[in-house]
N, C-alpha and C positions, 0 to 999 in steps of 0.2 A: 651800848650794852646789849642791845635788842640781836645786833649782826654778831658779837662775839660768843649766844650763846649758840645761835646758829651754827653758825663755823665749828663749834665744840662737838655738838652732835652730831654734824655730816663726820668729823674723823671718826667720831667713835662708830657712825654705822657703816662706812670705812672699812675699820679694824675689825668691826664682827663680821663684815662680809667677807673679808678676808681668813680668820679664822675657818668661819664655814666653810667658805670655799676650797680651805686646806684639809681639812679636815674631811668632806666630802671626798677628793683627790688622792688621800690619802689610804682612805678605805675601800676606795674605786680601784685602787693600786697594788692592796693587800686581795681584792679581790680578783683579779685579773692573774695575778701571780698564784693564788694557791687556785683559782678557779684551773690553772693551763697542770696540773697535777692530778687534785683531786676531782677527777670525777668517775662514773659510775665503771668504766672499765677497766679501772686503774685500782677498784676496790681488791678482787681476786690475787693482784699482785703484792699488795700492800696488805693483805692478811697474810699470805703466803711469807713474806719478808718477816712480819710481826712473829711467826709462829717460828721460822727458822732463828730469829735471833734470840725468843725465849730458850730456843733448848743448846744454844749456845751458852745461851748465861748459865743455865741449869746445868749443864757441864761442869765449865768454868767453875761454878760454888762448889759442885760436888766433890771434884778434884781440889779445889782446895782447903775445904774444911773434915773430907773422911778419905781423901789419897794417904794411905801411910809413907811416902814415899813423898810427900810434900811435908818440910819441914819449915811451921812458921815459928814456933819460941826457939827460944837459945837451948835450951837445954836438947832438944832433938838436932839443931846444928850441928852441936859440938861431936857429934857419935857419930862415928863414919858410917856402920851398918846399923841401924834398926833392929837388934832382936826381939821382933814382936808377930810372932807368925800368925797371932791367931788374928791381928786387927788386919793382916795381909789376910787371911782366908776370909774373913765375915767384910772385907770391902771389894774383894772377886766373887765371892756367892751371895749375891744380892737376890730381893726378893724378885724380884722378874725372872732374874735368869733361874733360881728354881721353881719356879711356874712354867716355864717356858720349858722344862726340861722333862717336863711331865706330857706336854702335848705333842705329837704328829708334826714332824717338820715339812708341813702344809703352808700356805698360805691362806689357799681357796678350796678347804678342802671340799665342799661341795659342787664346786665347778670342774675342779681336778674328778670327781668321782664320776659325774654328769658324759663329761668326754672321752673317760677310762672305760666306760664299757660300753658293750656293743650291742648294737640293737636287734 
């Protein structure tokens, strides 16, 4: 009885060393793989990426929840033209473009001004 409980514990410590071992290997693995990606000079590109695919999305939603010219219920399907001119003018004069329409089509006005005159 004395040998079989023996033998019962060497499997189980065994099987937990085996666990371990997998599970070390396993995270060594996850490590090695995101380690060969993320790291410090790969940040610059990976926010760049992050920031060009938000304003894709941001697009994306805008066009298709205030495009008057995107048509998701039935009842704007069914009508071949849209007569709705005013939600066509208040979704092309948005608030940027007249803010923008008030400023100096500058970009750098201060450095453009800097190199415009003469010393």
């Amino acid at each position: 009885m004395h040998t079989w409980h023996i033998e019962i514990q060497t499997q189980q410590e065994k099987a937990g060393s085996r666990k371990k071992k997998s599970k070390l290997l396993s995270s060594h693995i996850s490590q090695i793989q995101m380690g060969r990606w993320v790291r410090p000079e790969v940040y610059p590109l990976m926010a760049a990426m992050t920031f060009v695919t938000s304003l894709c999305a941001f697009q994306l939603t805008r066009n298709m929840f205030l495009n008057p010219e995107v048509r998701i219920n039935k009842a704007h399907r069914r009508m071949a033209v849209l007569e709705n001119e005013e939600e066509g003018e208040k979704y092309a004069e948005h608030g940027l473009r007249k803010f923008l329409r008030t400023r100096p089509p500058e970009i750098m006005p201060t450095i453009n001004h800097f190199f415009s005159q003469e010393k």
